[in-house]
PDB file with SEQRES, HELIX, SHEET and CRYST1 records, atoms N, CA, C and O in Angstrom:
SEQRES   1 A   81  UNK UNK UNK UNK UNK UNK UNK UNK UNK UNK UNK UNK UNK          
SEQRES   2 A   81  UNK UNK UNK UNK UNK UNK UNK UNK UNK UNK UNK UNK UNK          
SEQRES   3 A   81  UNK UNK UNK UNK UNK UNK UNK UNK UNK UNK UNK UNK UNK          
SEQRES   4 A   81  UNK UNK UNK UNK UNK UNK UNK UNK UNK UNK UNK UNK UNK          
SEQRES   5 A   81  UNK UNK UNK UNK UNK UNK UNK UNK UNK UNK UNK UNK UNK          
SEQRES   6 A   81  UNK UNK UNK UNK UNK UNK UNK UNK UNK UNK UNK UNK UNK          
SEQRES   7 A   81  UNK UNK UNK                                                  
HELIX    1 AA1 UNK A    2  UNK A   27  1                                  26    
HELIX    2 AA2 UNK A   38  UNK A   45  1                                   8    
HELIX    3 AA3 UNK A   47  UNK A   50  1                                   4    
HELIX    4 AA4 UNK A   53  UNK A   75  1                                  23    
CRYST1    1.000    1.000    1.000  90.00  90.00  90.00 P 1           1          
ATOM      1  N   UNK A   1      64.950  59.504 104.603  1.00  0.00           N  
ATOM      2  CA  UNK A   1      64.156  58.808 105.604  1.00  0.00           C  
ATOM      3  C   UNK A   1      65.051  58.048 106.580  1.00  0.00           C  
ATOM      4  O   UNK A   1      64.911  58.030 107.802  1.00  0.00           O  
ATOM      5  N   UNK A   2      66.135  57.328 105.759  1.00  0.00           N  
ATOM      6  CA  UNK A   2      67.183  56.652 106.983  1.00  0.00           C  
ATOM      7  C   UNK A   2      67.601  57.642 107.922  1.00  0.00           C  
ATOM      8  O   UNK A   2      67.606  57.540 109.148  1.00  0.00           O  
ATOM      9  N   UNK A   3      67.936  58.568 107.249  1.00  0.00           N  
ATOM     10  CA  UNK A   3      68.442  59.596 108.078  1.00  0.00           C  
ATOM     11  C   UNK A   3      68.004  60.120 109.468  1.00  0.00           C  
ATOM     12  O   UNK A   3      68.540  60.261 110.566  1.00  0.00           O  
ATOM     13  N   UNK A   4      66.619  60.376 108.849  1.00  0.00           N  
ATOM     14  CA  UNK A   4      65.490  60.635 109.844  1.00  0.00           C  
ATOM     15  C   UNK A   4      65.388  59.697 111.038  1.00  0.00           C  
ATOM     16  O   UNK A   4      65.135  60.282 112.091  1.00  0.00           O  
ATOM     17  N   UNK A   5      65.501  58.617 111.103  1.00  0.00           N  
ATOM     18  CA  UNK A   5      65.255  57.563 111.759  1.00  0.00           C  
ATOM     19  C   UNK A   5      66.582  56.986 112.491  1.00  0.00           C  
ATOM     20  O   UNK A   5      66.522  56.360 113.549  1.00  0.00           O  
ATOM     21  N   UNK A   6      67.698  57.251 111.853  1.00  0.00           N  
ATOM     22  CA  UNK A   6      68.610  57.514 113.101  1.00  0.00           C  
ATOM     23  C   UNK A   6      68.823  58.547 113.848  1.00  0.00           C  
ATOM     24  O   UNK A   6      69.173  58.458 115.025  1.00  0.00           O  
ATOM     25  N   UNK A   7      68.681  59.342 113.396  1.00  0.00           N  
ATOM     26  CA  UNK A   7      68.996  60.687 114.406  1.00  0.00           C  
ATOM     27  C   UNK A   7      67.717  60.468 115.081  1.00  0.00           C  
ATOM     28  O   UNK A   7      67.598  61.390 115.888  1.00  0.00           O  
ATOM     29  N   UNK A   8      66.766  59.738 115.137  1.00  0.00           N  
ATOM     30  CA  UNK A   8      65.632  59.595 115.938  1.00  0.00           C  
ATOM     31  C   UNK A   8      66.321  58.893 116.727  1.00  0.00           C  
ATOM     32  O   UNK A   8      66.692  59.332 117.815  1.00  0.00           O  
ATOM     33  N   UNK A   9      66.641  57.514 116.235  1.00  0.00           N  
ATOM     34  CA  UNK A   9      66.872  56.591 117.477  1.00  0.00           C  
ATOM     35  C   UNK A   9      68.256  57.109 118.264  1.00  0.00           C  
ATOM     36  O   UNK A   9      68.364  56.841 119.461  1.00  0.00           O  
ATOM     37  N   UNK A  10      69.150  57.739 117.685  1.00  0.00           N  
ATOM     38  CA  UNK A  10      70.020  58.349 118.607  1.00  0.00           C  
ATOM     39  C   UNK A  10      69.495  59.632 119.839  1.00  0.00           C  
ATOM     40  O   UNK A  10      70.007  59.662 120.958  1.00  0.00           O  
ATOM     41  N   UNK A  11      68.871  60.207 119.585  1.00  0.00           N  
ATOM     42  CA  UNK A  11      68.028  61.118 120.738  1.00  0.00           C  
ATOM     43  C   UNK A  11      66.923  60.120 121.693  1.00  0.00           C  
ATOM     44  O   UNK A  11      66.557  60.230 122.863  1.00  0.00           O  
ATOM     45  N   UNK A  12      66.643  59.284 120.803  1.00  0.00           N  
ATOM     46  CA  UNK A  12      65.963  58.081 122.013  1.00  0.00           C  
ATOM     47  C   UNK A  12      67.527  57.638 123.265  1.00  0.00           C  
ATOM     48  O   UNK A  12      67.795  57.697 124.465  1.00  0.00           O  
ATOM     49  N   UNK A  13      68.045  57.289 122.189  1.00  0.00           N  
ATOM     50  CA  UNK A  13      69.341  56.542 123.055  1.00  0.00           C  
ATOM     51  C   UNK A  13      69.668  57.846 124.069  1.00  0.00           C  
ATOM     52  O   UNK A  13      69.689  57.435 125.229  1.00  0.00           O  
ATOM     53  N   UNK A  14      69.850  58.855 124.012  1.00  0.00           N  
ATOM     54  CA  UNK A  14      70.074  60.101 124.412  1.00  0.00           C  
ATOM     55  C   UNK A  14      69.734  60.102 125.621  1.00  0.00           C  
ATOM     56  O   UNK A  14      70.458  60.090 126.616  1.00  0.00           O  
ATOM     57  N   UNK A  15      68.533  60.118 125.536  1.00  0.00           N  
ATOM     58  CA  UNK A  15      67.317  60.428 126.557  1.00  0.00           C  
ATOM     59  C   UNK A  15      66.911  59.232 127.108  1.00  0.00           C  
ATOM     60  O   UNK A  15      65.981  59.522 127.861  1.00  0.00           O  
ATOM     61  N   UNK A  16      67.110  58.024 127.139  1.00  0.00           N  
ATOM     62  CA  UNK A  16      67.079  57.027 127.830  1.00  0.00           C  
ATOM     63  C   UNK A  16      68.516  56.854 128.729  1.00  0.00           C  
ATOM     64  O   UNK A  16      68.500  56.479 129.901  1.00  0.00           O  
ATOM     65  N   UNK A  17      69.495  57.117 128.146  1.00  0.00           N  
ATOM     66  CA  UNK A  17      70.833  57.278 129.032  1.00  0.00           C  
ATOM     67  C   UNK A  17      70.508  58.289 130.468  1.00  0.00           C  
ATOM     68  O   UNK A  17      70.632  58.158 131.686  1.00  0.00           O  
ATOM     69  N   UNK A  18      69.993  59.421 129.450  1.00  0.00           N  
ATOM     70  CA  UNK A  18      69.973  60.524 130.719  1.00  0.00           C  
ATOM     71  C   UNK A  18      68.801  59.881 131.409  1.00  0.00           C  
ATOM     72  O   UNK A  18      68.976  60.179 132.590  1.00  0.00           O  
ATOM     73  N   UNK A  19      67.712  59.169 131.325  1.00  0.00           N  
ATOM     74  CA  UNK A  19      67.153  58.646 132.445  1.00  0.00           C  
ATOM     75  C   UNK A  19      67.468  57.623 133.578  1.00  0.00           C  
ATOM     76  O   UNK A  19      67.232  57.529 134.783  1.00  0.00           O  
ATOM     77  N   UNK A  20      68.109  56.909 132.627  1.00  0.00           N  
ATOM     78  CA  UNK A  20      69.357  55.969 133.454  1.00  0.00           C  
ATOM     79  C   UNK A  20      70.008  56.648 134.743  1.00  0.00           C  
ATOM     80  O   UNK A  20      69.814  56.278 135.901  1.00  0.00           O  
ATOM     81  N   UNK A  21      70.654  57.496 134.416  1.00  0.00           N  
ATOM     82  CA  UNK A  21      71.555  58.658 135.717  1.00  0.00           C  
ATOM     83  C   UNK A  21      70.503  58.890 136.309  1.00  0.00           C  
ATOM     84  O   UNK A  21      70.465  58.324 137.402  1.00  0.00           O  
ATOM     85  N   UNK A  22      69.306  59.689 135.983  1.00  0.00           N  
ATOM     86  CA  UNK A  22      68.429  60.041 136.865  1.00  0.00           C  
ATOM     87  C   UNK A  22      67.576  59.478 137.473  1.00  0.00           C  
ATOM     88  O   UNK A  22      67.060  60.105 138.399  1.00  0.00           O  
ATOM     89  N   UNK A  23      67.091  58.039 137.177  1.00  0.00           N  
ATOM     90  CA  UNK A  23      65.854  57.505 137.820  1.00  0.00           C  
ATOM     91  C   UNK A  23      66.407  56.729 139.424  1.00  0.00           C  
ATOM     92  O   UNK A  23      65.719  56.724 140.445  1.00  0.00           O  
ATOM     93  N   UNK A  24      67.945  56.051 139.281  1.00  0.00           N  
ATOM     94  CA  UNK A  24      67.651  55.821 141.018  1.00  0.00           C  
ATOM     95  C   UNK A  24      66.929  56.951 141.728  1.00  0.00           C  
ATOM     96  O   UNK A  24      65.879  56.650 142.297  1.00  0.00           O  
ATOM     97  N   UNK A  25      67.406  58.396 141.782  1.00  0.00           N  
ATOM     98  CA  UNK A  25      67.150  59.319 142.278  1.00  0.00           C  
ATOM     99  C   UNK A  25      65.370  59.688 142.088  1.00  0.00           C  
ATOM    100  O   UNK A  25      64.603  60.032 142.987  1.00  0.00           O  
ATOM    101  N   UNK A  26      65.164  59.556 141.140  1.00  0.00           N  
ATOM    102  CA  UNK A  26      64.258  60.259 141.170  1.00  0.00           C  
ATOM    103  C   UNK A  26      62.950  59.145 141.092  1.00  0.00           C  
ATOM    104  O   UNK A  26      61.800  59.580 141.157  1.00  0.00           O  
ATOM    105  N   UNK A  27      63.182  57.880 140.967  1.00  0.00           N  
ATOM    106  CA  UNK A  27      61.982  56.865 141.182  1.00  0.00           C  
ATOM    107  C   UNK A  27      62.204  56.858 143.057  1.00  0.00           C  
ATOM    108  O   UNK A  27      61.216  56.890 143.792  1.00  0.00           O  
ATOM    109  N   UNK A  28      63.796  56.807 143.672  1.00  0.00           N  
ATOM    110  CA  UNK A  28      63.596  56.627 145.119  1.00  0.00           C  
ATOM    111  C   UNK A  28      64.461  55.347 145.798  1.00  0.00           C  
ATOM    112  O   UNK A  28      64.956  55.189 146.914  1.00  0.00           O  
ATOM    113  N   UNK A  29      64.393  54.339 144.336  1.00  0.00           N  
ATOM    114  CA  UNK A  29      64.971  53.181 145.229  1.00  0.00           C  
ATOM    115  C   UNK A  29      66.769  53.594 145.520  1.00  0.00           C  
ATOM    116  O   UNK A  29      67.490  52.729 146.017  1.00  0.00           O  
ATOM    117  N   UNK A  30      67.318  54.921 145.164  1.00  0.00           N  
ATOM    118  CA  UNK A  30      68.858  55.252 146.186  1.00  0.00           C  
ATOM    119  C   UNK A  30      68.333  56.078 147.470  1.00  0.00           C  
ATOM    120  O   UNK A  30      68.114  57.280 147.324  1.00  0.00           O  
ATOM    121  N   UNK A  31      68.146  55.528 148.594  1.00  0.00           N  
ATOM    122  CA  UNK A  31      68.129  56.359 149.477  1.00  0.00           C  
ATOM    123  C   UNK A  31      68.944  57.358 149.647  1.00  0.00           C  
ATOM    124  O   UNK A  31      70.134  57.400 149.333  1.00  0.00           O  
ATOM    125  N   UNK A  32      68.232  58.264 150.204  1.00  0.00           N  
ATOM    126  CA  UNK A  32      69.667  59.941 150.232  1.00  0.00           C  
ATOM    127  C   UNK A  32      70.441  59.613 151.575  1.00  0.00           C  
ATOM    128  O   UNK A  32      70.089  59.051 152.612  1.00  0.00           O  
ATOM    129  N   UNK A  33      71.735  60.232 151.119  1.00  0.00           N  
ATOM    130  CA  UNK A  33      72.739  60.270 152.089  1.00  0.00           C  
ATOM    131  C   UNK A  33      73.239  58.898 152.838  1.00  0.00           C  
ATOM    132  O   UNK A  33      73.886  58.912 153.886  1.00  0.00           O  
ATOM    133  N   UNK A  34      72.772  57.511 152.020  1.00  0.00           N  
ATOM    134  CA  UNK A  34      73.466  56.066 152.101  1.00  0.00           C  
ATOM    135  C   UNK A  34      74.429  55.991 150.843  1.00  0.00           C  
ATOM    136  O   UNK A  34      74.561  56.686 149.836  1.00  0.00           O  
ATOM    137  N   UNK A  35      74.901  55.116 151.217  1.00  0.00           N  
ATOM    138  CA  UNK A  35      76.083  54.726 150.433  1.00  0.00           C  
ATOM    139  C   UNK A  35      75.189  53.943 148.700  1.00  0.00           C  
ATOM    140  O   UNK A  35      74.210  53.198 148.741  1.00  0.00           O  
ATOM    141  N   UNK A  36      75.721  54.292 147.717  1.00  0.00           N  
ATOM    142  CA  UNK A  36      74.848  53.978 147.109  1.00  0.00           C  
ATOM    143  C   UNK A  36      75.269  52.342 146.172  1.00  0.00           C  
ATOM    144  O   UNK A  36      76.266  51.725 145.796  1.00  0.00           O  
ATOM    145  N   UNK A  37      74.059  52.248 146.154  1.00  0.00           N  
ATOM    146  CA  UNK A  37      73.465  50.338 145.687  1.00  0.00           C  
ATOM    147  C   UNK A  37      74.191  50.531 144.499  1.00  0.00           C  
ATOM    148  O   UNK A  37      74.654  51.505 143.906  1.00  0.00           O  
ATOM    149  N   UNK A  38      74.146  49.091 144.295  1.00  0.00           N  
ATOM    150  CA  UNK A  38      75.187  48.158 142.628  1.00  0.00           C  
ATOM    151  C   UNK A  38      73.905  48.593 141.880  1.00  0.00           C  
ATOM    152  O   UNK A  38      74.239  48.651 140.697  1.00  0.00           O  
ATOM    153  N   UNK A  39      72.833  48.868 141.976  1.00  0.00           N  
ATOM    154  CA  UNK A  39      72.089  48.701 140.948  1.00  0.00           C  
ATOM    155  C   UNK A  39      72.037  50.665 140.711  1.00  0.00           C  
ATOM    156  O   UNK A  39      71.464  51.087 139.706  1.00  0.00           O  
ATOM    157  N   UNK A  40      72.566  51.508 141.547  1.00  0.00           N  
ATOM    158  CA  UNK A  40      72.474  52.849 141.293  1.00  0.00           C  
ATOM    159  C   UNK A  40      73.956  52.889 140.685  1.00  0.00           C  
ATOM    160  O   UNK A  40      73.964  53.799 139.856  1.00  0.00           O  
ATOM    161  N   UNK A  41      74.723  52.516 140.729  1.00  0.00           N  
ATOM    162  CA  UNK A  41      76.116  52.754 140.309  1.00  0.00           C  
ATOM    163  C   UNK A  41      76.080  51.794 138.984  1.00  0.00           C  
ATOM    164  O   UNK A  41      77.119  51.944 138.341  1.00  0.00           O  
ATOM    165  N   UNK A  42      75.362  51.039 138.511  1.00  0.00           N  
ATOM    166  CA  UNK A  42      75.279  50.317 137.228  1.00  0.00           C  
ATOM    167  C   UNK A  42      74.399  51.343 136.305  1.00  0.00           C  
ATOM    168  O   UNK A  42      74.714  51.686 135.165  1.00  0.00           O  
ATOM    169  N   UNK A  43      73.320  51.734 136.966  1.00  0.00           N  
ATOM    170  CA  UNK A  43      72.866  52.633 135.732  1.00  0.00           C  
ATOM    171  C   UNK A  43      73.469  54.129 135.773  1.00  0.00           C  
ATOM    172  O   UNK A  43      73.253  54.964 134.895  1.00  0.00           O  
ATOM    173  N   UNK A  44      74.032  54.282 136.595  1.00  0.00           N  
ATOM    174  CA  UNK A  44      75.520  56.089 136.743  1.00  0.00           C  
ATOM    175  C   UNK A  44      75.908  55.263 135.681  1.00  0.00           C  
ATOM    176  O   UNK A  44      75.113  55.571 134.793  1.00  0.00           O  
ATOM    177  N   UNK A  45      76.727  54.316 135.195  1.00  0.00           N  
ATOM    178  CA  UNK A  45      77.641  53.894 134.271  1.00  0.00           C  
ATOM    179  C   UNK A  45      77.480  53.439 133.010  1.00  0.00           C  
ATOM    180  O   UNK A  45      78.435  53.388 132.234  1.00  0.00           O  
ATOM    181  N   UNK A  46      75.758  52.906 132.537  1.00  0.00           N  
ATOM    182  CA  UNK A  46      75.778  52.500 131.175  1.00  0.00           C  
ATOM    183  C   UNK A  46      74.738  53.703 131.357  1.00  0.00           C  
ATOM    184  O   UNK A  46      75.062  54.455 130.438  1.00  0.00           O  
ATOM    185  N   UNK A  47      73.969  54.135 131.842  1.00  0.00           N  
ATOM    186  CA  UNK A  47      73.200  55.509 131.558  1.00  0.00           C  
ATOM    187  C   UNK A  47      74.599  56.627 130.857  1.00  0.00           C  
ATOM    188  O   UNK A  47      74.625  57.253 129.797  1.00  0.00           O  
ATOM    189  N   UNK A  48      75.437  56.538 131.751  1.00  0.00           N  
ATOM    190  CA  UNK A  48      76.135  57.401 131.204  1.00  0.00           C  
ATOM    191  C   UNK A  48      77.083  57.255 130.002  1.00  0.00           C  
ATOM    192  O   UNK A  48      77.709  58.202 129.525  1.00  0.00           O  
ATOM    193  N   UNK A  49      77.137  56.020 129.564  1.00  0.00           N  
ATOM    194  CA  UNK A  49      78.107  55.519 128.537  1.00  0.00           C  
ATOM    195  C   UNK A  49      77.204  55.471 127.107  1.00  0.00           C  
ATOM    196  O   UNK A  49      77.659  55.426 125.965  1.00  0.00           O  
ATOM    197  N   UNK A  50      75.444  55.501 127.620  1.00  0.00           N  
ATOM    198  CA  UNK A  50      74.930  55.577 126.628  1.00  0.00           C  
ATOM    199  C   UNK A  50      74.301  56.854 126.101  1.00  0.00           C  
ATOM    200  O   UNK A  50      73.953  56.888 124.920  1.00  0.00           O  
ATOM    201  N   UNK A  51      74.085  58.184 127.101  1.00  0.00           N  
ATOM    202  CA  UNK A  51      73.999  59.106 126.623  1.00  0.00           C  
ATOM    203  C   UNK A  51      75.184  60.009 126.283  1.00  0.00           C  
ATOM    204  O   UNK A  51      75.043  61.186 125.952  1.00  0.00           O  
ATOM    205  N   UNK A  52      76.890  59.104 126.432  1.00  0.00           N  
ATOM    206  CA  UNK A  52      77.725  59.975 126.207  1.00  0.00           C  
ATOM    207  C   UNK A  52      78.075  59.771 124.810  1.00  0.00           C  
ATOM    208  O   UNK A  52      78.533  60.642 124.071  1.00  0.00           O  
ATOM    209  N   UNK A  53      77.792  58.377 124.451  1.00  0.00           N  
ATOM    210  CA  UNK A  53      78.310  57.890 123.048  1.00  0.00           C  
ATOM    211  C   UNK A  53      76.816  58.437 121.992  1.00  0.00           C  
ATOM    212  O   UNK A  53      76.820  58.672 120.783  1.00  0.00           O  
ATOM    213  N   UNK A  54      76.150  58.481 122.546  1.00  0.00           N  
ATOM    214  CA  UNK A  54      74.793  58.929 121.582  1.00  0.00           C  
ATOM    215  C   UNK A  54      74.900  60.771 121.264  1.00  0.00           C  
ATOM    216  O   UNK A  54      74.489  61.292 120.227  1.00  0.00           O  
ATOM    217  N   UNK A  55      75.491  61.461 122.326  1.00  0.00           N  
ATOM    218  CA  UNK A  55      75.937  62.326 122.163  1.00  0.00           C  
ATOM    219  C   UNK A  55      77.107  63.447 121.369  1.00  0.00           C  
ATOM    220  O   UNK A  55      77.089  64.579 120.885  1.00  0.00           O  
ATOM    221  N   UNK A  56      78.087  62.334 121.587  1.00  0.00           N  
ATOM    222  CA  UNK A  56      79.269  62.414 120.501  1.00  0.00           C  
ATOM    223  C   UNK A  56      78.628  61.880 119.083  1.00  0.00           C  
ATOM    224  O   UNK A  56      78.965  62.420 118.029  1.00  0.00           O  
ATOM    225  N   UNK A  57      77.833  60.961 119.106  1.00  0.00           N  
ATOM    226  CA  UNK A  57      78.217  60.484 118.040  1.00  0.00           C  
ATOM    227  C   UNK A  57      76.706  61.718 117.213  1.00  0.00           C  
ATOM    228  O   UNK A  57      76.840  62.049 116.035  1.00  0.00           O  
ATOM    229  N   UNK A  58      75.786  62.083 117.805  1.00  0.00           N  
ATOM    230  CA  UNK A  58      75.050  63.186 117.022  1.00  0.00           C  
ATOM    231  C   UNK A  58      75.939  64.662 116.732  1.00  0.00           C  
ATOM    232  O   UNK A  58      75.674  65.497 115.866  1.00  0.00           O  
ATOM    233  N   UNK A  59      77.030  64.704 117.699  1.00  0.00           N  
ATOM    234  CA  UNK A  59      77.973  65.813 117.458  1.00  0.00           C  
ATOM    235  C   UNK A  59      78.654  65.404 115.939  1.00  0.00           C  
ATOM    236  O   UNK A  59      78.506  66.060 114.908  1.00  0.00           O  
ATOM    237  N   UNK A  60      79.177  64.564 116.037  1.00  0.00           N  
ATOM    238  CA  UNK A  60      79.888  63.580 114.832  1.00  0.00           C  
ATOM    239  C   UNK A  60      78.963  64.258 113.207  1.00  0.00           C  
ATOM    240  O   UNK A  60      79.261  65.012 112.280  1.00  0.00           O  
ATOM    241  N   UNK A  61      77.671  63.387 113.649  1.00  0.00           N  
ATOM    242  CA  UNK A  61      76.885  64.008 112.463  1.00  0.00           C  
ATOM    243  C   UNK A  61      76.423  65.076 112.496  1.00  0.00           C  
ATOM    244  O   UNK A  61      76.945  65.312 111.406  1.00  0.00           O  
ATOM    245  N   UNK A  62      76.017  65.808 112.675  1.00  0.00           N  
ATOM    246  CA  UNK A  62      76.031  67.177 113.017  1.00  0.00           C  
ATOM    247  C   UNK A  62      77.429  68.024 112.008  1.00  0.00           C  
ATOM    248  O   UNK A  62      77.261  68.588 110.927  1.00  0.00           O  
ATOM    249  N   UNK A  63      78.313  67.929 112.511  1.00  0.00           N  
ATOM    250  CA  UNK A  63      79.635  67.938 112.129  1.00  0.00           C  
ATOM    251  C   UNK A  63      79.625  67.796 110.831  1.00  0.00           C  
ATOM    252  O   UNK A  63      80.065  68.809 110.287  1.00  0.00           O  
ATOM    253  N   UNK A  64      79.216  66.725 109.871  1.00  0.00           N  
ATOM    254  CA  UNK A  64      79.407  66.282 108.904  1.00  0.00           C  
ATOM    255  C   UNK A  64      78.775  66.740 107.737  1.00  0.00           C  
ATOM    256  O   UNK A  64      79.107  67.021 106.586  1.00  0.00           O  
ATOM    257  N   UNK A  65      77.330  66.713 108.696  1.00  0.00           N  
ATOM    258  CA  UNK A  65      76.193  67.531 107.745  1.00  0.00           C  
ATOM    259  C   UNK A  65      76.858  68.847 107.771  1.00  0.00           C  
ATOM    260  O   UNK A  65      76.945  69.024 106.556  1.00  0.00           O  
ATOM    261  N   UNK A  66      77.278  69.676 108.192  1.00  0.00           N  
ATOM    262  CA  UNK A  66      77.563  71.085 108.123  1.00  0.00           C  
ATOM    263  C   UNK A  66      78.489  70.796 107.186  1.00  0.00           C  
ATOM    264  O   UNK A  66      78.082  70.811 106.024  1.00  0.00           O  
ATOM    265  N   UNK A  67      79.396  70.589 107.336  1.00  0.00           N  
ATOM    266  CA  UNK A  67      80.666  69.828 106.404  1.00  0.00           C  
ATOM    267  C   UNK A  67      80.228  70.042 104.647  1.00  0.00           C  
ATOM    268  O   UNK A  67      80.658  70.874 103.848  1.00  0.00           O  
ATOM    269  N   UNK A  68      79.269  69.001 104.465  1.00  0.00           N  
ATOM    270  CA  UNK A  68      78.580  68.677 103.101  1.00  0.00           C  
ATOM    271  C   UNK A  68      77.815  70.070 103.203  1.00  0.00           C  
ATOM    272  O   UNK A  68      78.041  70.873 102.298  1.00  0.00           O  
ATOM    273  N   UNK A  69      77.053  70.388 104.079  1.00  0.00           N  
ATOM    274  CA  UNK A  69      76.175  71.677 103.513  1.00  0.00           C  
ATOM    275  C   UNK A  69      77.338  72.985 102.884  1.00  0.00           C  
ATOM    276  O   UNK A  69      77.236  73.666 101.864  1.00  0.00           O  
ATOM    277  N   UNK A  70      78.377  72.981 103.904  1.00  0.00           N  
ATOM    278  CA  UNK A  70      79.495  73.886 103.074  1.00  0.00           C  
ATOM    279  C   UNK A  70      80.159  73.573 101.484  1.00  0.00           C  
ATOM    280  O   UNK A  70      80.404  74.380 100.587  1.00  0.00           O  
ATOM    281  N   UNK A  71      80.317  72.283 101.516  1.00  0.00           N  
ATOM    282  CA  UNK A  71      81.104  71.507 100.420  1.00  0.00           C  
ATOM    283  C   UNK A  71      80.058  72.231  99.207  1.00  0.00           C  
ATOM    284  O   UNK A  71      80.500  72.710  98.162  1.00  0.00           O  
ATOM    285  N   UNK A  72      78.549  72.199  99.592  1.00  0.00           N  
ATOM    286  CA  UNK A  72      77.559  72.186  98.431  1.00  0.00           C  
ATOM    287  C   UNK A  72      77.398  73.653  98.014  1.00  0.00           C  
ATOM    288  O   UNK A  72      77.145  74.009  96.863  1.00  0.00           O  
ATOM    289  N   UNK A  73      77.608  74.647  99.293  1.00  0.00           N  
ATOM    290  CA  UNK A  73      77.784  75.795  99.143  1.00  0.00           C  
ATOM    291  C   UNK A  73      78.395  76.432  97.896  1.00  0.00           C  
ATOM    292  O   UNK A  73      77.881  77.141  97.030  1.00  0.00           O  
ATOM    293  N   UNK A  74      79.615  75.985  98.049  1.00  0.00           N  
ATOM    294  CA  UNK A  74      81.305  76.180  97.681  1.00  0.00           C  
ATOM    295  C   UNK A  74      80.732  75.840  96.436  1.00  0.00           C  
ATOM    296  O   UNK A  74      80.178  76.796  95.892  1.00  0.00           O  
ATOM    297  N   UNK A  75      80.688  74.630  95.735  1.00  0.00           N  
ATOM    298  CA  UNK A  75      80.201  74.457  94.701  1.00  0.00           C  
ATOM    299  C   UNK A  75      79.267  75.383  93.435  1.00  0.00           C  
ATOM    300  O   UNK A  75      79.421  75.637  92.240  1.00  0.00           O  
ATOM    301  N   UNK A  76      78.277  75.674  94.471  1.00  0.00           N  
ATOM    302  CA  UNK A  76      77.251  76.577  93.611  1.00  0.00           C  
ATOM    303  C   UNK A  76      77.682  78.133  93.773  1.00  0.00           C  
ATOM    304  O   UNK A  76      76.901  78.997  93.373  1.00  0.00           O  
ATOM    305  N   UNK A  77      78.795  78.456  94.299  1.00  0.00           N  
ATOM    306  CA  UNK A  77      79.491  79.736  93.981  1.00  0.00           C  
ATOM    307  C   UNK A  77      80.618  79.908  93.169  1.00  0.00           C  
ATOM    308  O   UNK A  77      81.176  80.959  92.853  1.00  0.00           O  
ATOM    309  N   UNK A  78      80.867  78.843  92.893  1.00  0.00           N  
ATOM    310  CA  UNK A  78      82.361  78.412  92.057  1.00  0.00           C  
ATOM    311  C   UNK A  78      81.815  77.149  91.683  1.00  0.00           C  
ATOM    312  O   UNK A  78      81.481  76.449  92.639  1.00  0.00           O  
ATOM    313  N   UNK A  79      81.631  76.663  90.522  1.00  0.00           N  
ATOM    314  CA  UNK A  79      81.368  75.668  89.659  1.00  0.00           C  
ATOM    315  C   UNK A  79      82.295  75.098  89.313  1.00  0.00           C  
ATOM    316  O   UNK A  79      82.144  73.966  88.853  1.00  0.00           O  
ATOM    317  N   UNK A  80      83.358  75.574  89.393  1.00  0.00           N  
ATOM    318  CA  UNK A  80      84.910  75.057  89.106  1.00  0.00           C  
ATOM    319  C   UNK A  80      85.859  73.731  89.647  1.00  0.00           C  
ATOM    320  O   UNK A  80      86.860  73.115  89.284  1.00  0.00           O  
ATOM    321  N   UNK A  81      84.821  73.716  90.802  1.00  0.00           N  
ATOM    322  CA  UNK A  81      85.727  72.491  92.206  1.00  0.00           C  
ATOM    323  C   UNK A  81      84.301  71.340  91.507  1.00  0.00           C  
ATOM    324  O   UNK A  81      84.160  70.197  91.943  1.00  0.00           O  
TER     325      UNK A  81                                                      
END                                                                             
């Protein structure tokens, strides 16, 4: 169940990052083709720091779980390790 519930809140974090990058644009307040606002270049930067670290870090587990699913493999073909 823990489990469940982080890899939840990490795809939240995910997907709130990637809205971060996208909503000046796509709510309107960056006008096109101006130089762009502190408040569009603040969420380019923790939008992106938070769907990059939420990203790695589900790669991370991801990674790990495969890891153990092999380890358990190995095991039940060779009882020996």
């Amino acid at each position: 169940m823990k489990t469940k519930l982080g890899v939840s809140a990490l795809i939240l974090l995910f997907v709130g990052g990637l809205w971060l990058v996208a909503a000046p644009f796509v709510v309107g307040y960056q006008p096109r083709g101006e130089e762009w606002t502190d408040a569009t270049i603040n969420d380019l930067w923790i939008g992106g720091l938070l769907a990059g670290g939420a990203f790695v870090t589900l790669v991370v587990y991801a990674a790990d779980a495969l890891r153990e699913l092999a380890h358990r493999g190995r095991h039940a073909v060779d009882p020996s390790h």
